[in-house]
C-alpha positions as CSV (number, residue, x, y, z in Angstrom):
1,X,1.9,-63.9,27.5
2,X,0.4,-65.5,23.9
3,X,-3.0,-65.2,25.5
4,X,-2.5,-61.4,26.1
5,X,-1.6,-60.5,23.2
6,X,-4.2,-62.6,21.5
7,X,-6.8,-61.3,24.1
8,X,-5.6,-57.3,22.9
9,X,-5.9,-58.5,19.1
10,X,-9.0,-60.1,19.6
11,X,-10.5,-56.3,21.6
12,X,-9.3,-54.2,18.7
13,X,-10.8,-55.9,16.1
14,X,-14.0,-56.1,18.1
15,X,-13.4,-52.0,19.1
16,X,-12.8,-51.4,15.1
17,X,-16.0,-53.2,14.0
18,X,-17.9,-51.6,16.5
19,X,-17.0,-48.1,15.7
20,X,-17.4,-49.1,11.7
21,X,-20.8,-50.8,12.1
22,X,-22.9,-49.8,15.0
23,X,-21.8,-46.1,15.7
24,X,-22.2,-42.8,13.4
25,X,-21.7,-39.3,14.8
26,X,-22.8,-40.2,18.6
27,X,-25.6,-42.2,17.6
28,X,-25.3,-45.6,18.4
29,X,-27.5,-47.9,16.0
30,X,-26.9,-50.7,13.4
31,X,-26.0,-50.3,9.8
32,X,-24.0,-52.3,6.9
33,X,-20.9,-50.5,5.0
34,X,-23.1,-50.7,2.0
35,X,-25.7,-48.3,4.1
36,X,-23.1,-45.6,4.6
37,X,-22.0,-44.3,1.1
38,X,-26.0,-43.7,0.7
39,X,-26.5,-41.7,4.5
40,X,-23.7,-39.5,3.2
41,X,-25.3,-38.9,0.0
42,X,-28.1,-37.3,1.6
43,X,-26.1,-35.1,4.1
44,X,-24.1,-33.9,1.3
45,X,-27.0,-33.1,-0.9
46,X,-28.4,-31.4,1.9
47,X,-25.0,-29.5,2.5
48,X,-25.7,-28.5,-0.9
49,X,-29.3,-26.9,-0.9
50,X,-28.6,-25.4,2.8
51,X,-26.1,-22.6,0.9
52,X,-28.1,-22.7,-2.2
53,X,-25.2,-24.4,-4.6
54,X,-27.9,-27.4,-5.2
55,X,-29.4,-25.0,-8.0
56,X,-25.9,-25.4,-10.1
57,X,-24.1,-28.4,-8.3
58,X,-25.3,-31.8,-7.8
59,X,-23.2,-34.6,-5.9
60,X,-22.5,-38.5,-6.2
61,X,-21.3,-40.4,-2.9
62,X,-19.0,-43.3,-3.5
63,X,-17.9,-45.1,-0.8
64,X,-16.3,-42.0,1.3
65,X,-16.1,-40.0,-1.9
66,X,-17.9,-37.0,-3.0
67,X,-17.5,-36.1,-7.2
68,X,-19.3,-32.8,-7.3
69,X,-20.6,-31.7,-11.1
70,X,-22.6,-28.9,-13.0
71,X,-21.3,-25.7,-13.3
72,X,-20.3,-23.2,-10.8
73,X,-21.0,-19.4,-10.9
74,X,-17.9,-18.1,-9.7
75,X,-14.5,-20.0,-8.2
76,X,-15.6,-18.6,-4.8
77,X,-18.8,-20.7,-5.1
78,X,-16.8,-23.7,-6.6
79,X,-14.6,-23.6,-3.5
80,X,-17.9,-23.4,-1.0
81,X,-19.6,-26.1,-2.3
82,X,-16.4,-28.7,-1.8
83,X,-16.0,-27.6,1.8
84,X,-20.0,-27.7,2.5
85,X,-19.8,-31.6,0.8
86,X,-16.5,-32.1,2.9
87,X,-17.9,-31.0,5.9
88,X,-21.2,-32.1,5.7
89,X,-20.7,-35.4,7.9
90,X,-18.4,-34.6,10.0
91,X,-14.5,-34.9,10.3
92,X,-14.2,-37.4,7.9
93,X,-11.7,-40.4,7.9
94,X,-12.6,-44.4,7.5
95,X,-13.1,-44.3,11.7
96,X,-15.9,-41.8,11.8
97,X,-17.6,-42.4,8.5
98,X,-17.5,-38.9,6.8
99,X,-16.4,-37.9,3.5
100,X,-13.1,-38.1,3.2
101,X,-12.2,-37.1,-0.7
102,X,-14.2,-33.8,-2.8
103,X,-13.3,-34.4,-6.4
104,X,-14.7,-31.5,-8.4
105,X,-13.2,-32.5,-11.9
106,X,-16.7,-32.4,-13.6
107,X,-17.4,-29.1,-12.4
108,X,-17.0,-26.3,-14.6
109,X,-17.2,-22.4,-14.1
110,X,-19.5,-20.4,-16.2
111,X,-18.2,-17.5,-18.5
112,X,-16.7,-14.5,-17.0
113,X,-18.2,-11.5,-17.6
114,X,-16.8,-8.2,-19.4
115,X,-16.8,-5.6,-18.6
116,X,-17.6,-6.3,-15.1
117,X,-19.9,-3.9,-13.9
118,X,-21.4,-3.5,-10.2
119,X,-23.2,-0.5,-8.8
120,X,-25.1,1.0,-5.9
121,X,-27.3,3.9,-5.8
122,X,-28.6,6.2,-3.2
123,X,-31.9,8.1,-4.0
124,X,-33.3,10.6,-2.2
125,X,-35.6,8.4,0.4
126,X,-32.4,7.2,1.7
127,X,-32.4,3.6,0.4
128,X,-29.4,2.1,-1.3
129,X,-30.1,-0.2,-4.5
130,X,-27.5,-2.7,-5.4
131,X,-27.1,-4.1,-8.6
132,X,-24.5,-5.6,-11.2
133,X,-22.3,-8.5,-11.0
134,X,-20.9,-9.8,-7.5
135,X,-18.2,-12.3,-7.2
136,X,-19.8,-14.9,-5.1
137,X,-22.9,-15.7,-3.1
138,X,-20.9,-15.0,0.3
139,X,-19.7,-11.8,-1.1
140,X,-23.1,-10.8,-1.8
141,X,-24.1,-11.6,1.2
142,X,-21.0,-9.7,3.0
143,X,-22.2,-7.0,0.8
144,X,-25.3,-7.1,1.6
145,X,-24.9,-7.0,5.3
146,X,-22.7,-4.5,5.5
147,X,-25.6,-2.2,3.4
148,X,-28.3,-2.8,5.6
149,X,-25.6,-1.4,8.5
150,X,-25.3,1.4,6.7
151,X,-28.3,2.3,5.2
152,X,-31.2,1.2,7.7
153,X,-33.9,2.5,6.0
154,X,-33.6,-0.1,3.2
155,X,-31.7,-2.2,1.0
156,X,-32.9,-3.5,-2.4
157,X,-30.5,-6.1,-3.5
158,X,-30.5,-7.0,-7.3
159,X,-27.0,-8.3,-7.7
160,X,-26.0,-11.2,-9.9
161,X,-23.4,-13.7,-9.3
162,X,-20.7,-14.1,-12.0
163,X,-17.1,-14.3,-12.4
164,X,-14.8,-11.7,-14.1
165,X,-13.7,-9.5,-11.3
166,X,-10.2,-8.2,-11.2
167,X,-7.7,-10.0,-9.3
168,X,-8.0,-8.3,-5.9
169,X,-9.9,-7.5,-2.6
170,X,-13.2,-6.9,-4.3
171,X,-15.6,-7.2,-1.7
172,X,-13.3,-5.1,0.4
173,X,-13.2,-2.3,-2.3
174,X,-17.1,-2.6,-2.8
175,X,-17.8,-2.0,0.9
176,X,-15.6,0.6,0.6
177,X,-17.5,1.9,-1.9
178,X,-20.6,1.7,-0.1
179,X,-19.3,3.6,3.4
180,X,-18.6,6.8,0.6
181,X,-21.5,6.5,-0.4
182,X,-22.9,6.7,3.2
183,X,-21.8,10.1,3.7
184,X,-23.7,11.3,0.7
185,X,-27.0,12.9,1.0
186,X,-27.4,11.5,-2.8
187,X,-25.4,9.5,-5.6
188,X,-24.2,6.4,-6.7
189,X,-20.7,4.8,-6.6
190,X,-20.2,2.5,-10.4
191,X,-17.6,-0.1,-9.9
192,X,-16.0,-1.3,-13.6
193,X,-13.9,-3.6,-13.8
194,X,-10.4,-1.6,-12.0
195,X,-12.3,1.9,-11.7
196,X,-15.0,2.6,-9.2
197,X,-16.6,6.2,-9.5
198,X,-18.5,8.1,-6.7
199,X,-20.5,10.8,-8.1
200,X,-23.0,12.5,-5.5
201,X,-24.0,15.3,-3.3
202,X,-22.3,15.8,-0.2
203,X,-23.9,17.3,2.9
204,X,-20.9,20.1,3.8
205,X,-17.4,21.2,2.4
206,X,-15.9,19.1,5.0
207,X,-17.3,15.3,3.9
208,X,-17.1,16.6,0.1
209,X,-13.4,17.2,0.8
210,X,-13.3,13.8,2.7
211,X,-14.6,12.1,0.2
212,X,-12.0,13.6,-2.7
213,X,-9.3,12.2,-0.2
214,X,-10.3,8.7,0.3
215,X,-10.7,8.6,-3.7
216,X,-7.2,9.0,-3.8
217,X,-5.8,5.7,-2.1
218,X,-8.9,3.1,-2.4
219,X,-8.5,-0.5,-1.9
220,X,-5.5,-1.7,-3.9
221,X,-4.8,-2.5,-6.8
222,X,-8.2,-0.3,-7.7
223,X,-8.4,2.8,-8.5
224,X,-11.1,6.0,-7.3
225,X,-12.6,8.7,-9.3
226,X,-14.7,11.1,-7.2
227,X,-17.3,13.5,-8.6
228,X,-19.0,15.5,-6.0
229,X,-20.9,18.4,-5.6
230,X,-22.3,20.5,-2.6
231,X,-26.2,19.5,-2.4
232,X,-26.7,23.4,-2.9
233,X,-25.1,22.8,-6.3
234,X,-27.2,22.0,-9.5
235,X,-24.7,20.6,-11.7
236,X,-25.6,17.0,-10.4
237,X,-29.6,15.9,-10.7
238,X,-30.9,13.2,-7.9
239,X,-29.4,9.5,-8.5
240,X,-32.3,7.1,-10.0
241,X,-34.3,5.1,-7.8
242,X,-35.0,2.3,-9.8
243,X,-32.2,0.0,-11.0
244,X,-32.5,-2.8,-13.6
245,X,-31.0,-6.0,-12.3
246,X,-28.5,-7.0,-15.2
247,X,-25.4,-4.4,-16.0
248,X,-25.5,-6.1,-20.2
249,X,-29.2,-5.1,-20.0
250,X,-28.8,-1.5,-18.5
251,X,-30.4,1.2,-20.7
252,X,-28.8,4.6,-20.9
253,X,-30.3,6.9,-18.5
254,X,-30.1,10.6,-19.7
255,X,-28.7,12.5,-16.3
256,X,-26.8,15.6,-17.3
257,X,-27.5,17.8,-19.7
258,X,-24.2,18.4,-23.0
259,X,-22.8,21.3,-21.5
260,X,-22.4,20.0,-18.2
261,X,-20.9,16.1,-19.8
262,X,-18.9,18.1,-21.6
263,X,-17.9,19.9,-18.6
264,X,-16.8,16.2,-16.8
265,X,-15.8,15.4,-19.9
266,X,-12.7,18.2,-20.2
267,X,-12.0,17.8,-16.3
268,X,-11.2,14.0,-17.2
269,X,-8.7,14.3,-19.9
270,X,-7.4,17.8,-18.2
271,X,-3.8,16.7,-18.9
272,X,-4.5,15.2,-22.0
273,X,-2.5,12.3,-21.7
274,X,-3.4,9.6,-23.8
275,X,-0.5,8.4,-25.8
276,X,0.6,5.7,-28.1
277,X,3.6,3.8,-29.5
278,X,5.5,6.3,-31.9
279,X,4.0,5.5,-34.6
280,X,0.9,3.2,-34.3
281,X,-2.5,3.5,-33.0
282,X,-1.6,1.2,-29.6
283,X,-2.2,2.8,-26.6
284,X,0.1,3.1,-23.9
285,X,-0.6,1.2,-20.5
286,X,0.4,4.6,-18.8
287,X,-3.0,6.0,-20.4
288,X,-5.2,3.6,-19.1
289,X,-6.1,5.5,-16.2
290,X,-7.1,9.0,-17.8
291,X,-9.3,6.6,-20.6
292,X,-11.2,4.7,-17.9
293,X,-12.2,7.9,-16.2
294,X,-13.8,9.4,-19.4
295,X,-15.6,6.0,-19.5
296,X,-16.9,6.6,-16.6
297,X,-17.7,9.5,-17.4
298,X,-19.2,8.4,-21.1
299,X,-21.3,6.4,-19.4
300,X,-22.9,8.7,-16.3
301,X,-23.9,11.2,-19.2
302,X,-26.4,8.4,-20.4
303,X,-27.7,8.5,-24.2
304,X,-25.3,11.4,-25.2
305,X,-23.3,10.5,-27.9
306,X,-19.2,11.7,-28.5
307,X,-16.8,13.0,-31.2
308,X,-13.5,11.0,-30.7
309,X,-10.9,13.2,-32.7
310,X,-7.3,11.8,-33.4
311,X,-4.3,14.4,-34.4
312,X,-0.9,14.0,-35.1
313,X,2.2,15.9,-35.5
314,X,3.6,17.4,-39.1
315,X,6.3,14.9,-39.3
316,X,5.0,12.8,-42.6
317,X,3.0,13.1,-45.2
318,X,-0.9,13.8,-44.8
319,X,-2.1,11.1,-45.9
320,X,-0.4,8.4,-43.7
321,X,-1.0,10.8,-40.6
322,X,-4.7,10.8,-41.6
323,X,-4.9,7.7,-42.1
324,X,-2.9,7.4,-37.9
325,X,-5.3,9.7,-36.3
326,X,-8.4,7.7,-37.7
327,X,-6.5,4.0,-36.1
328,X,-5.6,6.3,-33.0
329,X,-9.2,7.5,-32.5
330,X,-10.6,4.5,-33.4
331,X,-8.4,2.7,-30.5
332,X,-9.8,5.2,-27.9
333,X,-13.4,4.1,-29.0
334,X,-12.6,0.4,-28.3
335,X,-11.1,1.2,-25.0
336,X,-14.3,3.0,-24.0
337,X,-16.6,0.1,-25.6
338,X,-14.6,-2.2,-23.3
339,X,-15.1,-0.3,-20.2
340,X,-19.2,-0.4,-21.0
341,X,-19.6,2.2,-23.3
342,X,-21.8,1.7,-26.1
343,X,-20.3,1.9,-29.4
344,X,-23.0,3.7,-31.4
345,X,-22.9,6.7,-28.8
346,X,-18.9,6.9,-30.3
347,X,-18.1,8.9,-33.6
348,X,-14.7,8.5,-34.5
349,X,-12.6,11.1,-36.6
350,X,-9.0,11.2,-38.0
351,X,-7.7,14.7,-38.6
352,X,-4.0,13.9,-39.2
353,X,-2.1,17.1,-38.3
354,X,-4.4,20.0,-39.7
355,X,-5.7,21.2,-37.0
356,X,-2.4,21.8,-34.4
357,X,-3.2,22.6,-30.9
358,X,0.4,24.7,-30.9
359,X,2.2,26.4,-33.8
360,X,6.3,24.9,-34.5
361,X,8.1,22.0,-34.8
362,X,10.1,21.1,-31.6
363,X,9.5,18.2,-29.7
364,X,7.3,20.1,-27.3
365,X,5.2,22.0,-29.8
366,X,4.8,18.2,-31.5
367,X,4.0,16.1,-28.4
368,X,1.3,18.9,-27.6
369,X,-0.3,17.8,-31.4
370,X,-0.4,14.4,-31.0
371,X,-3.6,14.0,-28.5
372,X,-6.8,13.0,-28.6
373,X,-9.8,15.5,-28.0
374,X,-13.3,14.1,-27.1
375,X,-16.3,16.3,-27.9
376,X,-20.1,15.7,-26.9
377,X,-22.2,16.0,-29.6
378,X,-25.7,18.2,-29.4
């Protein structure tokens, strides 16, 4: 019975040595334990330039473990390049040789951008044009994908990896974006930050109508503004055809003409609804929504430049309500620069209560006077 067992112990550790010394993957052949930390080096730096991460990322094998370093575009890409290392030999484990550990300590993420901008735009040959900020080389290439399914007859791709999205499906909502757009005989759809923004020309009453309804319930937690015009209508011109690659190095394209910004511009703050704390020039969460549509807005109407106008109610004295409307006004204009509008197109003016939109003193009469009115300037 001793010789059994010492017969099965001896097979073992002849089986283990075998499977740690002479075999790799299916492929039979010799090698020391001090040759495999170095063949895993190489299929993890391979791993690496296969997706393209060995232009930010490099890699150092120790034994079974990878420590990946530089620094990463986005998290997405972060997350990539460990599971290409991890995966690029294999299972793993001490039996089969692989990498078994991805440490990524030493890898960083690079700034995140703000705003964060992405766009694509339709001319009128039919070709889409992406560019602006993406969240991740798979993203872009989901994105991409999906446009060249959409729009066969070319897709020129100038998007830029970076980080800063908000939280959310934002691939999903981009797509989304793009299968609006698909219905158009012309336009563009700008994605900033929460906010994306089709403006366009649709074929018929019926898509233009479609359109307006799938603005309303977009991808959550995003939200949809939908200009759109009949292609018998004038107020929109063409969309460009040529895009610039980088959203921080976009120039102000001049597309509409005052009367018809200031047009877009009144059907954005129809209700009028920015408000603030009582008392102080901080804007209320609930009128985010109605400030990044006019920056939307702000920005589609290019290089014309606005007249941000702050009012107040009668109760106090002039001077500190002047003094109110001028912080209120210049809050809006922050907002907007924050959304991607550039300051210098922004004129700020405080006009404390001397100009009332309504006549009394009730509470109705005064919530009416304390607004915000946005004028483009000739």
């Amino acid at each position: 019975m001793a010789r059994w067992i010492v017969f099965a112990g001896i097979t073992a550790l002849l089986a283990t040595g075998y499977f740690a010394a002479f075999y790799a993957h299916g492929g039979p052949y010799w090698r020391s334990v001090a040759f495999i930390p170095a063949e895993l080096q190489k299929k993890a730096e391979a791993a690496l330039a296969r997706s393209g991460a060995n232009e930010w990322a490099q890699v150092r094998v120790e034994g079974q473990i990878a420590t990946l370093s530089g620094t990463a575009p986005t998290e997405a890409d972060r997350e990539d390049a460990k599971q290409d290392v991890r995966r690029a030999a294999g299972s793993g484990g001490p039996w089969w040789g692989g990498i078994t550990q991805v440490r990524d300590g030493a890898l960083k993420l690079a700034p995140l951008k703000k705003p964060y901008i992405w766009s694509a735009v339709r001319g009128a040959d039919r070709r889409i044009s992406l560019r602006g900020y993406v969240p991740g080389k798979r993203f872009q290439q989901q994105i991409r994908a999906e446009a060249r399914k959409l729009f066969p007859t070319g897709v020129d791709d100038q998007m830029t990896i970076a980080g800063g999205h908000t939280t959310g499906a934002w691939p999903e909502a981009a797509i989304w974006a793009l299968r609006q757009l698909s219905q158009m005989q012309a336009g563009d759809a700008r994605f900033v930050d929460a906010v994306i923004t089709l403006r366009g020309q649709a074929p018929n009453a019926e898509v233009q109508a479609a359109i307006f309804a799938a603005a309303k319930t977009p991808p959550k937690p995003y939200q949809g503004v939908a200009e759109i015009t009949l292609s018998n209508s004038s107020v929109l011109p063409d969309a460009p055809e040529e895009p610039t690659p980088e959203p921080s190095a976009l120039a102000p394209v001049q597309r509409l003409a005052a009367a018809d910004c200031q047009k877009l511009i009144d059907r954005a703050m129809t209700d009028n609804t920015v408000q603030f704390a009582s008392g102080s020039a901080n804007i209320q969460v609930t009128s985010h929504g109605v400030l990044d549509r006019m920056a939307h807005t702000a920005i589609d109407c290019g290089t014309l430049r606005f007249r941000i106008t702050g009012h107040t109610d009668g109760s106090g004295t002039e001077s500190a309500l002047s003094t109110l409307s001028q912080d209120r006004a210049e809050a809006v204009a922050t907002y907007l620069t924050g959304k991607g509008v550039i300051r210098e197109r922004l004129l700020t003016v405080g006009a404390g209560s001397s100009q009332p939109a309504v006549e009394g003193s009730g509470p109705a009469q005064q919530a009416r006077n304390r607004r915000i009115e946005i004028t483009v300037l000739p």
